[in-house]
PASEBA-1860 file (N, C-alpha, C; in nm, 3 decimals):
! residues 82
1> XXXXXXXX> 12.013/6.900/16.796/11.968/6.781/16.866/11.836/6.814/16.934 ~ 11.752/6.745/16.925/11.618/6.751/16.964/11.581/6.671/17.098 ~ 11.560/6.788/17.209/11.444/6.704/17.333/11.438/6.573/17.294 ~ 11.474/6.525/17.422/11.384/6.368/17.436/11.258/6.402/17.509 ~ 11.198/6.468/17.549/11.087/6.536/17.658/11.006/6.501/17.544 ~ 10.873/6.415/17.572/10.768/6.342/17.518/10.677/6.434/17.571 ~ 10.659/6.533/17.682/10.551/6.621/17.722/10.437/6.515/17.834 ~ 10.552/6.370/17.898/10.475/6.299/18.028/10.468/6.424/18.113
9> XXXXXXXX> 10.587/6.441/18.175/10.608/6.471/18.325/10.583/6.458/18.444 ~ 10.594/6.351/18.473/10.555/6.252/18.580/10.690/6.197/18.610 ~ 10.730/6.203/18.778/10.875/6.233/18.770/10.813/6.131/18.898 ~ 10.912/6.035/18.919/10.944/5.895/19.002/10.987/5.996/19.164 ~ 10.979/5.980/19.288/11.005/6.078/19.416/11.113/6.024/19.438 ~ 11.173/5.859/19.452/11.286/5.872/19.505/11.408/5.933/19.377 ~ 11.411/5.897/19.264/11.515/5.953/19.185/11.457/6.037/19.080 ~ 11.388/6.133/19.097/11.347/6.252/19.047/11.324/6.234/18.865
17> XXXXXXXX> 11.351/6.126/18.827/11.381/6.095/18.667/11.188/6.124/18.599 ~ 11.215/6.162/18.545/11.057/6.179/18.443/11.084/6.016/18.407 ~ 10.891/5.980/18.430/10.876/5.867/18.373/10.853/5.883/18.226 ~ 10.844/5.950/18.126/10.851/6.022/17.998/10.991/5.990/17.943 ~ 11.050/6.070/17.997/11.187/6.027/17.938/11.312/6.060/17.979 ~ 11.303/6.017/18.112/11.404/5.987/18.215/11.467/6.127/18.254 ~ 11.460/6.249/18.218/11.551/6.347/18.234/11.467/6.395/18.448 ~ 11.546/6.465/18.496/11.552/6.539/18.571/11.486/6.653/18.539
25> XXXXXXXX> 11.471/6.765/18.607/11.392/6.909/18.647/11.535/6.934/18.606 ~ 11.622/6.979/18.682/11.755/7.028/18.645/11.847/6.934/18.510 ~ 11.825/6.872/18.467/11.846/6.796/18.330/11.785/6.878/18.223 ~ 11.617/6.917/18.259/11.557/6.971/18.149/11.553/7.147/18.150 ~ 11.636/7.200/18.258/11.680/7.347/18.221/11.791/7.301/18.203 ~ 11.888/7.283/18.224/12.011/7.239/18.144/11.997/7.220/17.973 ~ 11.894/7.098/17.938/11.911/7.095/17.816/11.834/7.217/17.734 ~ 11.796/7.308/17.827/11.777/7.456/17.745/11.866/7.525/17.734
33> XXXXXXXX> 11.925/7.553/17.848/12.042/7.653/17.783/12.241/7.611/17.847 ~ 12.212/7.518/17.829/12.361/7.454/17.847/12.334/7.355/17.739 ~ 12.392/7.415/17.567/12.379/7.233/17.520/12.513/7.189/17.480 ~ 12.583/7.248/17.555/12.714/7.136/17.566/12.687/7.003/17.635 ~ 12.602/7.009/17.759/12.552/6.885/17.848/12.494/6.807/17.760 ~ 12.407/6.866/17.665/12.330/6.755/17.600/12.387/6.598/17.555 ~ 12.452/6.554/17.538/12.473/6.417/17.492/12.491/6.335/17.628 ~ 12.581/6.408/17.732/12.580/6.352/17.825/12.461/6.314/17.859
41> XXXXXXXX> 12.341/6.401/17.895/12.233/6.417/17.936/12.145/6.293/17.820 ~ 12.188/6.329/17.704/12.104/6.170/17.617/12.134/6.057/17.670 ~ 12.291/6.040/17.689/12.352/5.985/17.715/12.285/5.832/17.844 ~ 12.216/5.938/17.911/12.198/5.868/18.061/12.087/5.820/18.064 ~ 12.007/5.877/17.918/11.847/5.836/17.960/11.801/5.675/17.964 ~ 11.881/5.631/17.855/11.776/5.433/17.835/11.838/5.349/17.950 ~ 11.933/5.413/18.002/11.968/5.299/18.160/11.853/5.339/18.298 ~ 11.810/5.504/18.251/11.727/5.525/18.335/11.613/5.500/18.348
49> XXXXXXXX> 11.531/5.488/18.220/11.412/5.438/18.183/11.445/5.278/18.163 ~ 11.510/5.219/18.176/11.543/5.075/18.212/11.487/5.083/18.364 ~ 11.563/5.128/18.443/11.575/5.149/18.606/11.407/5.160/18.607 ~ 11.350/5.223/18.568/11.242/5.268/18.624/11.126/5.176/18.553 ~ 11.147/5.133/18.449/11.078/4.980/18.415/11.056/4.865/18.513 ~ 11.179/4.909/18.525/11.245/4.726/18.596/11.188/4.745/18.758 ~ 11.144/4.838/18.803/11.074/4.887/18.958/10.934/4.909/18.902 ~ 10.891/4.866/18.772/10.751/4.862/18.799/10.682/4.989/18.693
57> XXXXXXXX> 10.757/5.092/18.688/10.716/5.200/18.631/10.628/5.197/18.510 ~ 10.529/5.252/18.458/10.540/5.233/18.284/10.628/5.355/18.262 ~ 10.685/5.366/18.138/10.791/5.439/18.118/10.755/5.525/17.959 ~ 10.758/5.597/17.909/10.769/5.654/17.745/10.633/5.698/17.757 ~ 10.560/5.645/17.653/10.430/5.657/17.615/10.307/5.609/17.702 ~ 10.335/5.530/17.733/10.286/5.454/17.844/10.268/5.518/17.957 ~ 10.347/5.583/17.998/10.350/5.651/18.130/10.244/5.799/18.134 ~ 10.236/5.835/17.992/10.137/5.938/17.947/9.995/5.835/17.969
65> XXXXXXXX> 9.996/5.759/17.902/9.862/5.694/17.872/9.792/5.619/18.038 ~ 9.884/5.628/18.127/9.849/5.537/18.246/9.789/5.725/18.335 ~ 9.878/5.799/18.312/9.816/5.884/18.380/9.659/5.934/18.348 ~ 9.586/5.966/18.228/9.508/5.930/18.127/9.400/5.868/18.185 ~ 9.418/5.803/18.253/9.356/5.640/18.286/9.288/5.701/18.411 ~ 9.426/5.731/18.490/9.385/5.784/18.634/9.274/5.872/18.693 ~ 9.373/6.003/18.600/9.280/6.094/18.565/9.148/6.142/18.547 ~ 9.085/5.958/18.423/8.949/5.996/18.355/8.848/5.930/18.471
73> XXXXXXXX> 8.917/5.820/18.574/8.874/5.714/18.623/8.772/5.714/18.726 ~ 8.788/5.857/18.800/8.789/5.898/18.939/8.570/5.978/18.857 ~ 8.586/6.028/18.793/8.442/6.103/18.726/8.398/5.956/18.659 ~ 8.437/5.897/18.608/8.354/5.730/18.486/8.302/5.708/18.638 ~ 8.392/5.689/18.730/8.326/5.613/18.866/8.218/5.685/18.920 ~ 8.192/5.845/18.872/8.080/5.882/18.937/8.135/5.928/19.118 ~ 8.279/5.927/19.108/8.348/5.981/19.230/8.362/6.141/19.225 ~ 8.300/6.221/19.145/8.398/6.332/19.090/8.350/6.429/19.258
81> XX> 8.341/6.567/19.262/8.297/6.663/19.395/8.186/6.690/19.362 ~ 8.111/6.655/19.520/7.923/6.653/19.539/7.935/6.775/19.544
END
């Protein structure tokens, strides 16, 4: 069974969920070397990335591409360090 970890990592502060793909910090050492957890752990992700939609989040791919944005936004503006 293969990672859901898309390589966002951008994790929401009040419920710790990656906006990528919903797992936890302790979800994603778990699904290294505990993979009995794993299904559970699949298990939980599309109600979580629901949750975090539905508060606004972008979520999956999106959530890569918004950081992206942020990131490039701050130097295009000519804000970067004098």
């Amino acid at each position: 069974m293969g990672s859901p970890c898309i390589d966002v990592c951008r994790y929401d502060e009040e419920t710790g969920w990656c906006l990528g793909c919903g797992m936890t910090r302790k979800d994603k050492k778990a699904w290294k070397k505990e993979k009995e957890r794993r299904a559970a752990i699949r298990a939980a992700l599309p109600a979580r990335l629901a949750a975090l939609r539905a508060a606004g989040w972008p979520v999956g791919k999106a959530a890569r591409k918004k950081r992206k944005k942020k990131e490039a936004s701050p130097l295009a503006a000519g804000e970067g360090p004098a």
